[in-house]
N, C-alpha and C positions, 0 to 999 in steps of 0.2 A: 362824434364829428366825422370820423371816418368814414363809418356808414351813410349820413346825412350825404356826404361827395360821393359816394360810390353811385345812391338814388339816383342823385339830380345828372348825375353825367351817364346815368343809363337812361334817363326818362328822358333828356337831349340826345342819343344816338337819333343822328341822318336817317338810318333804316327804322328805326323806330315811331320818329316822326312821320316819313311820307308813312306808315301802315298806320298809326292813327288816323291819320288825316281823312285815308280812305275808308277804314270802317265808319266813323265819325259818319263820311257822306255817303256812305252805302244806308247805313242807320236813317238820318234823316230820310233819303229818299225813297225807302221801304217804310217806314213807320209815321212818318211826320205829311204835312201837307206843303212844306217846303221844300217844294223841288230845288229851287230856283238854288238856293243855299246848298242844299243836297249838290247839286251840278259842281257848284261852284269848289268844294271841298272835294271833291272825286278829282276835277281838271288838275287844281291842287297839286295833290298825290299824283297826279300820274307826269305833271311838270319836273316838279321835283325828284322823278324817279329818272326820269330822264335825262337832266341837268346833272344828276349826281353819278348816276352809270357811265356818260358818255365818257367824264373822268377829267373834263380840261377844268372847269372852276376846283373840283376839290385838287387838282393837280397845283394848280394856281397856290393854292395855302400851303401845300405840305411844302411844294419846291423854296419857298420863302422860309419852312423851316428846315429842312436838311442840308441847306447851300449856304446855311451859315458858317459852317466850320469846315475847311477842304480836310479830306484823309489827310492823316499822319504818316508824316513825311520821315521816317528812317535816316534815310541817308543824310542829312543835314546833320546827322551830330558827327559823320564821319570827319568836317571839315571842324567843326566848333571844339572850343578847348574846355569849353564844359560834360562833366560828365551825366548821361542818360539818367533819368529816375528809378529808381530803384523799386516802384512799386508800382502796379498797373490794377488802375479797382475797373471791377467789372458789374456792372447794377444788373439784378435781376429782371427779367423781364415775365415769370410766373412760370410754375411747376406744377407737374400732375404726377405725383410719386404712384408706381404702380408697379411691383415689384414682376407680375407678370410680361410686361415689356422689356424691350432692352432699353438702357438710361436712357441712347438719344432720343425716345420717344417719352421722357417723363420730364421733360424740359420743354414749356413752350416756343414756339418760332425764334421769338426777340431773344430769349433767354440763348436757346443753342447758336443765333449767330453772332451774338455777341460775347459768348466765352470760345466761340471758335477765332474773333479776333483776337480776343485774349491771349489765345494760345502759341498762336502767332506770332505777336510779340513779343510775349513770354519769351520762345525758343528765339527770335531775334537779336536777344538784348540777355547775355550770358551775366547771371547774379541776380536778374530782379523776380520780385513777390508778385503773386498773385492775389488781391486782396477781391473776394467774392461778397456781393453786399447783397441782401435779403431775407426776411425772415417768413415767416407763417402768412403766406395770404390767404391761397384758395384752398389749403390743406395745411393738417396740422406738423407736413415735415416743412422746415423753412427754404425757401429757393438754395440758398447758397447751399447748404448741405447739400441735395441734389446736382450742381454745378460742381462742386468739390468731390463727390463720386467721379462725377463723369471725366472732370479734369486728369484725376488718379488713375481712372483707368485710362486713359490714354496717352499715359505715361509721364506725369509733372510728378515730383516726388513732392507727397505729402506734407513734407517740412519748409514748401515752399509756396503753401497755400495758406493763406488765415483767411476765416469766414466770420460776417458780422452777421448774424442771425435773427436781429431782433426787427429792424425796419418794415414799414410794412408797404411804406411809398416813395416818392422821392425828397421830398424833403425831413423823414424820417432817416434816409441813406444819408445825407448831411450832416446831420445830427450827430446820427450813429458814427463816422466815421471822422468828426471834425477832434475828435478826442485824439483819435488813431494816429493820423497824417497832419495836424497840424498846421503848421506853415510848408511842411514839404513840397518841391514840388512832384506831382504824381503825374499818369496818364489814366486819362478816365475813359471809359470804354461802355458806351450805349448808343442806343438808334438812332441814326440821325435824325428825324423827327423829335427826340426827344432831349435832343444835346443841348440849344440854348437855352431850355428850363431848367436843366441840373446844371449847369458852367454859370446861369445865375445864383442858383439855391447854393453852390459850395462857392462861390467868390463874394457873396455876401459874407458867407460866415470868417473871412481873410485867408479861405483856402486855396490853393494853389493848380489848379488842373491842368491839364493838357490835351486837350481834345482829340478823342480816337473814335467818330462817326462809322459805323457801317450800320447792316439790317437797311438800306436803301430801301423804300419804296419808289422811287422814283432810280430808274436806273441811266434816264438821261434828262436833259433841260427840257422845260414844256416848250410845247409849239415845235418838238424838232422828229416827232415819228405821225403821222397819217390814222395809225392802228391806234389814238387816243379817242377819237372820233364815233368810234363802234360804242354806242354802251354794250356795258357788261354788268354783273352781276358784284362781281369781287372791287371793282371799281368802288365801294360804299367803302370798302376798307381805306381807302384815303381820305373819304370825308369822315369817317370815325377817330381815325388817327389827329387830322387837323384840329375838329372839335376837340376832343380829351384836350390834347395840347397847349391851345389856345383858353380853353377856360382853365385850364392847369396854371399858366401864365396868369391870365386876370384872379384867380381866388388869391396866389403867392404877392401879387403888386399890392391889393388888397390890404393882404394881412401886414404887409410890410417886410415880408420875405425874402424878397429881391427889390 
């Protein structure tokens, strides 16, 4: 099943699509006697390369999903008679263990800015855990192990870290972790694009989270910078990001997950 989601949400990547498209009409219009089609799939591809470079429509989906949850707010427990949670999980976001590198290049992007909020926090909130979730995806050492190196070496003491090792996705990291934490309540710590799929996936299961958004793709509201207007290249990264996401939501409603 795994693998079956991994296909179809790679055979759906934005960038993937407009380059079929255009081989597709490069194909017809060299080999076939249907121009007209051939045209027609080439304009295609180069509409949609356009539409999704320039950056305002894939900007559109992702801003609706990272502007769900504001940052985590610290100082509001200064004032509340309740005390902070004691435990801060942090989801992997993928590893490339490569003992030739230094750690912070064996943790992918999502992964290192999001134990970097971790850490954060961590050192904010004197007594709480670090709870690192992920296991084996794109290599046989599991993300958290990688994340708990690098935590260690950057000075968290190792008895203040527990790693779940086995997950392989996000509703795997629920699973894995509904044993751990309970009814507790925790702060959960992933990309804001990715935050109301997992505050679904663990408040289904009657988990308790607390939303800790960073890894922003979007560093301000759409429609408020000019420089959205240029396409670019890395611009695909927000319509990659939106897809995975959004059909990540619809497979979970689906199964009856969230």
């Amino acid at each position: 099943m795994l693998l079956f989601k991994r296909l179809v949400a790679t055979g759906l990547d934005p960038f993937l699509i407009c380059l079929e498209l255009l081989l597709a009409g490069l194909v017809v219009l060299w080999f076939t006697r249907h121009q007209r089609v051939g045209k027609w799939l080439v304009t295609m591809s180069c509409v949609l390369i356009v539409a999704l470079g320039q950056g305002s429509l894939p900007a559109y989906f992702v801003e609706r999903l990272e502007f769900q949850y504001p940052p985590l707010d610290l100082t509001s427990w200064a004032h509340e008679s309740v005390s902070s949670p004691a435990r801060i999980v942090v989801l992997g976001g993928g590893n490339a263990p490569n003992p030739t590198l230094p750690l912070t290049s064996q943790i992918r992007r999502s992964s290192l800015v999001r134990l970097i909020e971790g850490l954060r926090l961590h050192h904010a909130l004197p007594g709480s855990t670090l709870v690192l979730s992920g296991g084996p995806v794109s290599s046989p050492v599991p993300e958290a192990e990688t994340m708990a190196q690098l935590a260690h070496s950057l000075g968290v003491n190792r008895a203040k870290i527990v790693v779940e090792t086995v997950s392989r996705n996000t509703e795997e990291h629920a699973d894995q972790l509904q044993g751990l934490l309970g009814e507790e309540r925790f702060i959960l710590v992933t990309s804001a694009y990715h935050m109301p799929r997992a505050m679904r996936l663990f408040e289904k299961r009657g988990m308790q989270p607390m939303p800790a958004p960073t890894d922003y793709l979007l560093k301000w509201r759409q429609g408020s910078s000019a420089h959205m207007l240029i396409p670019r290249a890395a611009r695909f990264t927000y319509a990659s990001r939106a897809m995975h996401e959004y059909l990540g939501l619809a497979w979970a409603k689906l199964r009856g997950e969230i």
